[in-house]
C-alpha positions as CSV (number, residue, x, y, z in Angstrom):
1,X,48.5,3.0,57.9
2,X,47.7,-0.5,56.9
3,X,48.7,-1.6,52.9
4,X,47.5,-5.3,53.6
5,X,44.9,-6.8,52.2
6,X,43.2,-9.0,54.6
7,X,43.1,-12.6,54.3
8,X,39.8,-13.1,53.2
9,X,40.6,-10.7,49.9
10,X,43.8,-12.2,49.5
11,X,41.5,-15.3,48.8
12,X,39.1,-13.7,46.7
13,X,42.1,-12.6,44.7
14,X,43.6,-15.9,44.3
15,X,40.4,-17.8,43.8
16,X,39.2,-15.1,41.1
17,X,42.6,-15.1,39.4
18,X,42.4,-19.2,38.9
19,X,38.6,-19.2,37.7
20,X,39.8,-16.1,35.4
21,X,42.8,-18.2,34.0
22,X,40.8,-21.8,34.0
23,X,37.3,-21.2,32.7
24,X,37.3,-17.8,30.9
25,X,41.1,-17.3,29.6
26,X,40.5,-20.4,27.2
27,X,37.8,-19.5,25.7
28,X,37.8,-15.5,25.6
29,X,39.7,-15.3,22.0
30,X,37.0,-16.9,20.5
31,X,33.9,-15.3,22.0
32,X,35.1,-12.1,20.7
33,X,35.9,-13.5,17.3
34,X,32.3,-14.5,16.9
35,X,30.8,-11.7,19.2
36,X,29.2,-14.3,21.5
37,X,27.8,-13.4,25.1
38,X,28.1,-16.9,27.3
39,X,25.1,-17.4,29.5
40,X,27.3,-20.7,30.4
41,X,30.3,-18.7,31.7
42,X,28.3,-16.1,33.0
43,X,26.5,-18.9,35.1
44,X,29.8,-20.0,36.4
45,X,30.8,-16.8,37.3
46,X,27.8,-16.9,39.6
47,X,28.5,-20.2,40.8
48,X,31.7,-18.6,42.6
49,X,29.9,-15.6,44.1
50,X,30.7,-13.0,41.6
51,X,27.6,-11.3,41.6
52,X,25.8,-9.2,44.6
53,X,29.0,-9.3,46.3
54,X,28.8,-6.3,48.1
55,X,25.0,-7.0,49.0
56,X,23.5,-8.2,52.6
57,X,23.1,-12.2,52.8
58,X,19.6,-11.9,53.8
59,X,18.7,-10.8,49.8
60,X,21.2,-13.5,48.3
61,X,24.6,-11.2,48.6
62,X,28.0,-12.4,49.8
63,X,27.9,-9.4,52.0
64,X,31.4,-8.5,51.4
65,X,32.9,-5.4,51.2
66,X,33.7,-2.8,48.3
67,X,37.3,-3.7,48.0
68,X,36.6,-7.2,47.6
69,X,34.0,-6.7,44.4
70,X,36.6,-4.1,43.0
71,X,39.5,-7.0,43.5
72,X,37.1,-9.6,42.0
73,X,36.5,-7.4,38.6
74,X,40.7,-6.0,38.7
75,X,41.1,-9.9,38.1
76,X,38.8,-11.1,35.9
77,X,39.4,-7.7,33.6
78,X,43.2,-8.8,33.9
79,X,41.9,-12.0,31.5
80,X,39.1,-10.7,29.7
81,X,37.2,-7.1,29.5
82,X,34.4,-8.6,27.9
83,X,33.6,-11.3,31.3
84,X,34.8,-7.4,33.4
85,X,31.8,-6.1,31.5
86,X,29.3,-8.5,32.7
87,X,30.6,-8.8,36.1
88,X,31.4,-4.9,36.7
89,X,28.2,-3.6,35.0
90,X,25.5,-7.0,36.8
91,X,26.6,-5.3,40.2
92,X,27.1,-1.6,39.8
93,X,24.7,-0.9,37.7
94,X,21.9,-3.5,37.8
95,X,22.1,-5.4,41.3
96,X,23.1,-1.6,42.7
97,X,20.4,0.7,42.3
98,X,17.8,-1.8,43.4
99,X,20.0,-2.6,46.5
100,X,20.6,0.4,47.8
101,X,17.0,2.7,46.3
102,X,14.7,-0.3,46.2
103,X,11.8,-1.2,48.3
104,X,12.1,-4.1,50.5
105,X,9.0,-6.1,48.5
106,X,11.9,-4.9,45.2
107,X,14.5,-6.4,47.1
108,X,13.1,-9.8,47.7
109,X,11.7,-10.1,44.2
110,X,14.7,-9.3,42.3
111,X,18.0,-9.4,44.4
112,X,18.1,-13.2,44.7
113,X,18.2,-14.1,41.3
114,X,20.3,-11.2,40.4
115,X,23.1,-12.2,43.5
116,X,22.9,-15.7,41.9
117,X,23.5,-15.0,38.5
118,X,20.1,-16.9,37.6
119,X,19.7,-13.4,35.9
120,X,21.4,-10.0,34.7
121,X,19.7,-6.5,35.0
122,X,20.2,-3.7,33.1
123,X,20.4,0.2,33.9
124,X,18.6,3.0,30.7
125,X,20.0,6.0,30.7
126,X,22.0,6.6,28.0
127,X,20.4,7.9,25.0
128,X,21.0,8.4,21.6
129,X,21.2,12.0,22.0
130,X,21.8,12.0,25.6
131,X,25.3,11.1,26.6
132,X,27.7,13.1,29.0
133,X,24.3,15.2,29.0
134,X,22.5,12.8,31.0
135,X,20.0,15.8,31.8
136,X,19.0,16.1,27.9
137,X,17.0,12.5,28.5
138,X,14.0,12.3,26.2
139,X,12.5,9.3,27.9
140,X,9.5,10.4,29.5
141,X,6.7,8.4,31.9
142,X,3.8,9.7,32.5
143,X,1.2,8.9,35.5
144,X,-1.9,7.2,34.6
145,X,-4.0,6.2,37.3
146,X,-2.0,3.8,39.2
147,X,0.2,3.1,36.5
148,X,3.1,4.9,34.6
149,X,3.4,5.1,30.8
150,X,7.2,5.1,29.5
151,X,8.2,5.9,25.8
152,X,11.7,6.9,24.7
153,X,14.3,4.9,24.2
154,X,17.9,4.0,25.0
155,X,21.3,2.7,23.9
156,X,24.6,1.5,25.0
157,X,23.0,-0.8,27.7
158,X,25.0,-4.0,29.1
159,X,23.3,-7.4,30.2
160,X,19.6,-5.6,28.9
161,X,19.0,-8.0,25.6
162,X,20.6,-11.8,26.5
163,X,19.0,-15.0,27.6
164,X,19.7,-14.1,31.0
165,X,18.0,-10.5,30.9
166,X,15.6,-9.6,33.3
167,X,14.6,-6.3,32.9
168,X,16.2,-2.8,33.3
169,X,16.1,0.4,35.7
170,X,14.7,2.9,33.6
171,X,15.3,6.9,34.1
172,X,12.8,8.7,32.7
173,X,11.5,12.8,32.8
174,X,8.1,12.9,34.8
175,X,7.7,16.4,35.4
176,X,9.1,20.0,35.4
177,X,10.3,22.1,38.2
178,X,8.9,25.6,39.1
179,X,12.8,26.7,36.8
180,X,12.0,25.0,34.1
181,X,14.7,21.9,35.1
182,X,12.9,18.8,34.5
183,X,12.3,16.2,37.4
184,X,13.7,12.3,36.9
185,X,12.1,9.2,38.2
186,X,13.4,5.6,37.8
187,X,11.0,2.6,36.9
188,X,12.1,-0.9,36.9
189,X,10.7,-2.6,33.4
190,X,10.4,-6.2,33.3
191,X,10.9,-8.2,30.1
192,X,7.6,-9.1,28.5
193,X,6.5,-5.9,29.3
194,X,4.0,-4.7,26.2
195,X,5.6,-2.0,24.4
196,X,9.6,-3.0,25.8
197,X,11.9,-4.2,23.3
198,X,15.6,-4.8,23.6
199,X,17.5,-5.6,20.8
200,X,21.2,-6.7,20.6
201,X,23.9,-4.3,19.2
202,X,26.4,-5.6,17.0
203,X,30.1,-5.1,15.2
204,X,31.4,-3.1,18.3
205,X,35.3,-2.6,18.2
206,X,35.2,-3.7,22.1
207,X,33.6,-5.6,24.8
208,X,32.7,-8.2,21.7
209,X,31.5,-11.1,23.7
210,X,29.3,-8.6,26.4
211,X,25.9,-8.1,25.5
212,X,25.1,-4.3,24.5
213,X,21.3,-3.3,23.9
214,X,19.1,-0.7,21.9
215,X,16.2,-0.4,24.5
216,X,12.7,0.8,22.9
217,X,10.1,1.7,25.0
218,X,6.0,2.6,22.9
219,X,4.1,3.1,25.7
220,X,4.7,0.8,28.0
221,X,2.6,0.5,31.5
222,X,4.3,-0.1,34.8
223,X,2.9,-0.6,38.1
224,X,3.2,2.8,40.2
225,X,4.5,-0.2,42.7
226,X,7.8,-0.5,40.0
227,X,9.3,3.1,40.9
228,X,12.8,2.9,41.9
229,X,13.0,4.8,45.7
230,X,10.7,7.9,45.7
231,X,9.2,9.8,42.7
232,X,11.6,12.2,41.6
233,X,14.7,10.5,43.3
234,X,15.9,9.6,39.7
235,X,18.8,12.1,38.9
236,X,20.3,11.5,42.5
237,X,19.9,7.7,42.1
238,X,21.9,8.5,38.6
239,X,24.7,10.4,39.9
240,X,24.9,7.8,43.2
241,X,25.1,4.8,40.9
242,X,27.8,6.4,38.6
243,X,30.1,7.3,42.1
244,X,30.3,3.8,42.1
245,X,30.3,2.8,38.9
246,X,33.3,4.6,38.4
247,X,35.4,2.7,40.8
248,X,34.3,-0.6,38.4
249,X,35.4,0.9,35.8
250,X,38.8,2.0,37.6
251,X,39.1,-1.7,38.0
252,X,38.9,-2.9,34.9
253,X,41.0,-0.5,33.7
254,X,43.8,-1.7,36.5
255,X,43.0,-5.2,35.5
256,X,43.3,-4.8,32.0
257,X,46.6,-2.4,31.9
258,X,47.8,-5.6,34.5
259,X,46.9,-8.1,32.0
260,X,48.6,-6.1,29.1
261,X,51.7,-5.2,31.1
262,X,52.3,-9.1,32.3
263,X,51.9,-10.1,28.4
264,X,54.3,-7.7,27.2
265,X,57.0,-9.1,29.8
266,X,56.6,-12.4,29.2
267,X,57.1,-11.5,25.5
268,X,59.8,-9.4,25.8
269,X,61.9,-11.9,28.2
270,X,61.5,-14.7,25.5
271,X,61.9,-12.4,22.3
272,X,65.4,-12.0,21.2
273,X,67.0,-9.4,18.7
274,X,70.6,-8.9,18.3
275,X,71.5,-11.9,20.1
276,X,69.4,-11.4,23.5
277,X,66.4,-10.8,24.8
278,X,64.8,-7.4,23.8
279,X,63.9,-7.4,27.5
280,X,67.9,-6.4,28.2
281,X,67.4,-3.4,25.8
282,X,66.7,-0.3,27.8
283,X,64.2,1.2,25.2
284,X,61.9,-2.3,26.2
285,X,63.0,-2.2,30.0
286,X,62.4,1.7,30.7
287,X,58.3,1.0,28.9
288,X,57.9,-2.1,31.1
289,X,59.7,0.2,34.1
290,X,57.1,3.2,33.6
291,X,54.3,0.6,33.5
292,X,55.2,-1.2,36.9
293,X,55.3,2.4,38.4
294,X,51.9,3.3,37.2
295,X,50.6,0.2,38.0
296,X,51.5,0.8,41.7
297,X,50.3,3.9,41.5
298,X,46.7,3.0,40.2
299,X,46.2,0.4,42.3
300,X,46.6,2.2,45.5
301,X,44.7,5.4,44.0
302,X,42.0,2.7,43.6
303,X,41.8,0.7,46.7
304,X,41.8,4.5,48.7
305,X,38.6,5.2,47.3
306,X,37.3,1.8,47.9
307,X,38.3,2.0,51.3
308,X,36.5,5.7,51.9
309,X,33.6,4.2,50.8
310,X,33.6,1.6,52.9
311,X,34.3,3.6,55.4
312,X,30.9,5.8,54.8
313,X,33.1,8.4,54.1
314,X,32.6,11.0,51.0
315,X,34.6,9.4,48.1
316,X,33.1,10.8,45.1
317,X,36.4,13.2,44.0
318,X,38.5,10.3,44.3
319,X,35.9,7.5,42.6
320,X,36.5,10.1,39.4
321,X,40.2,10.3,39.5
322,X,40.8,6.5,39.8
323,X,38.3,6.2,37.0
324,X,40.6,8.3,34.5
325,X,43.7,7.6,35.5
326,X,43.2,3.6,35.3
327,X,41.0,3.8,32.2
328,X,43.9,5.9,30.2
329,X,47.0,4.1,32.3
330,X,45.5,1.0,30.4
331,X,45.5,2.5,26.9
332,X,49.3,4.0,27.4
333,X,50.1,0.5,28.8
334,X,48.2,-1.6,26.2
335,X,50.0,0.8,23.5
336,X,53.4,-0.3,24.8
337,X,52.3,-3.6,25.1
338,X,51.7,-3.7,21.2
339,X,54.5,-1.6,20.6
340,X,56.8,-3.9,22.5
341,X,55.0,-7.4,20.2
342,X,55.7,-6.1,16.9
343,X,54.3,-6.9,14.3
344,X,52.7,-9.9,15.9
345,X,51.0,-7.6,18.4
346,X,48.9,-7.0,15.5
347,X,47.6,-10.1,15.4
348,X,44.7,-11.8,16.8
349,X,46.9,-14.7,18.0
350,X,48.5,-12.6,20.5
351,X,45.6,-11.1,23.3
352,X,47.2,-7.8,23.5
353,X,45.7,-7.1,20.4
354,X,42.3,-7.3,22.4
355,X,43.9,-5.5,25.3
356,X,44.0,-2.5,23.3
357,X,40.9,-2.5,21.7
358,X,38.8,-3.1,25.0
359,X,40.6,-0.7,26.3
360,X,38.9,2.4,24.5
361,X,35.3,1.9,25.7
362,X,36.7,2.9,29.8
363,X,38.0,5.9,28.0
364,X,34.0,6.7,27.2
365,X,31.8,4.7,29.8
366,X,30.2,6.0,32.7
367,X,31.3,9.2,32.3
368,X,33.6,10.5,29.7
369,X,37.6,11.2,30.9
370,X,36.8,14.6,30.1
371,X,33.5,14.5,32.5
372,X,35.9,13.2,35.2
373,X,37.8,16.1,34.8
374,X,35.1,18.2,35.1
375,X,34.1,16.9,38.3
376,X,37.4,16.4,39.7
377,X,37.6,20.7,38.9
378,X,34.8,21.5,40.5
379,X,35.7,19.5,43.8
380,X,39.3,21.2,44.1
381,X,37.6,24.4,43.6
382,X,38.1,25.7,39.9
């Protein structure tokens, strides 16, 4: 068994960590504040390869593999979740589903500018009454001629209503089976479609400075040339795109708990009560103790599924563990992380603040910590 990164991660890490701590660390207070989304940092975090990272060099892609891209968001989400957001949701969940379902005349048209981070992508399939029940979608497309025509809507969608927005993947019912189940399809809806709106969603608790979309579709026609894969592939494409989703997530829950954890100690070791440090008290050390130990214990839970699925090797059971356990190891860690500031960890001034707040959405996204539970049972036979 080999626990080293190679050298070229151990770069990615390094370079990642200084871009994090240069460009975004700066500036990431005050984007939140004012709920901005940065097309200008979001540019730069293209400029250093952050996007299509896992995808083949002939579409764009750094051609790297899954540990790397799961690195890369651990250390941006160790600065910011909001930039994490951007980064984790423009590959998994908008550069992924085209790369891996897509047509190659899909490919060409969209990857490049996706890989470059000329432009984001979103994925629909959250709806307002469709959640955890992904099957209760409403969304429907129906053939006409040569063409499709989508109505429904969505919500909860990242990089689908900024400047940078291209368009979305769209899962929507076209049929029913001979049981009565209903049969999905996914469509990929350009912006400046007729009938496609995406408007920006506002006052969230977390994730301030990503952008977050209501997606409206009133029938809008797409090319039968715009399906995603094969008619029907849909609910597959879903559940494929979520396996690895989740290890994002997982990531920026590691990143963010990191983040949290290496606030706290460099608080604690300068903070002094009593006369000394409340570093030296144990009630301070044994929190910062139990936090290290987790921390080492979600990392390598998260780099093992990385590694089966870059090994082609069925990962799926493990993607879902390292999803809850990093998600909620960063809300016990961002807890003590407040707990250890004080009174000042209720403050704006001090990031831990928005440590704990981002913290809630991984708790919720792409699959619900009790969902994860619910697949890890079924896989260990309950």
């Amino acid at each position: 068994m080999d626990f080293d990164l190679n050298k070229q991660q151990e770069m990615i890490r390094k370079e990642v960590r200084k871009f994090a701590e240069r460009e975004i660390a700066p500036v990431a207070s005050e984007l939140d504040e004012t709920e901005t989304f940065s097309s200008e940092l979001t540019k730069k975090m293209g400029d250093i390869g952050l996007f299509g990272m896992f995808v083949s060099e002939a579409y764009g892609g750094q051609q790297l593999d899954y540990i790397s891209y799961i690195i890369a968001v651990e250390e941006v989400a160790r600065v910011d979740g909001s930039q994490a957001a951007t980064v984790a949701a423009a590959n998994s969940l908008g550069i992924g589903p085209i790369y891996y379902f897509g047509s190659e005349a899909q490919k060409q048209k969209y990857l490049p500018k996706l890989c470059s981070g000329e432009g984001l992508w979103g994925f629909g399939l959250t709806e307002p009454t469709a959640g955890s029940d992904a099957g209760g979608s409403k969304t429907t497309a129906v053939r006409d001629g040569n063409e499709w025509v989508i109505n429904g809507s969505k919500i909860f969608i990242t990089n689908a209503a900024c400047d940078l927005s291209l368009g979305v993947t769209v899962q929507a019912v076209t049929g029913k089976k001979p049981d009565g189940k209903n049969i999905y399809s996914c469509f990929l809806v350009e912006h400046g479609t007729p009938g496609f709106k995406a408007i920006p969603m506002h006052k969230k608790m977390m994730w301030r400075a990503s952008n977050t979309a209501e997606l409206y579709f009133d029938d809008v026609l797409v090319p039968n040339e715009n399906i995603l894969g094969e008619e029907g592939a849909g609910f597959h494409q879903m559940l494929s795109t979520l396996d690895g989703g989740r290890l994002s997530i997982g990531s920026m829950g590691l990143g963010g708990a990191q983040g949290a954890f290496e606030a706290a100690l460099r608080y604690a070791r300068k903070r002094e009560q009593f006369g000394k440090p409340i570093a030296k008290y144990q009630a301070i050390a044994f929190k910062l103790a139990d936090a290290a130990i987790e921390l080492e214990c979600a990392r390598n839970l998260l780099y093992k599924a990385c590694w089966l699925k870059d090994q082609h090797r069925p990962y799926q059971k493990e993607a879902a563990m390292a999803k809850v356990y990093c998600s909620e190891l960063m809300g016990r860690v961002a807890n003590n992380a407040v707990q250890i500031h004080g009174g000042y960890g209720l403050m704006k001034e001090y990031h831990v603040e928005r440590f704990y707040r981002d913290q809630k959405l991984l708790d919720i996204g792409e699959g619900t910590s009790e969902i994860q539970r619910l697949v890890i049972s079924r896989y260990i036979g309950c």
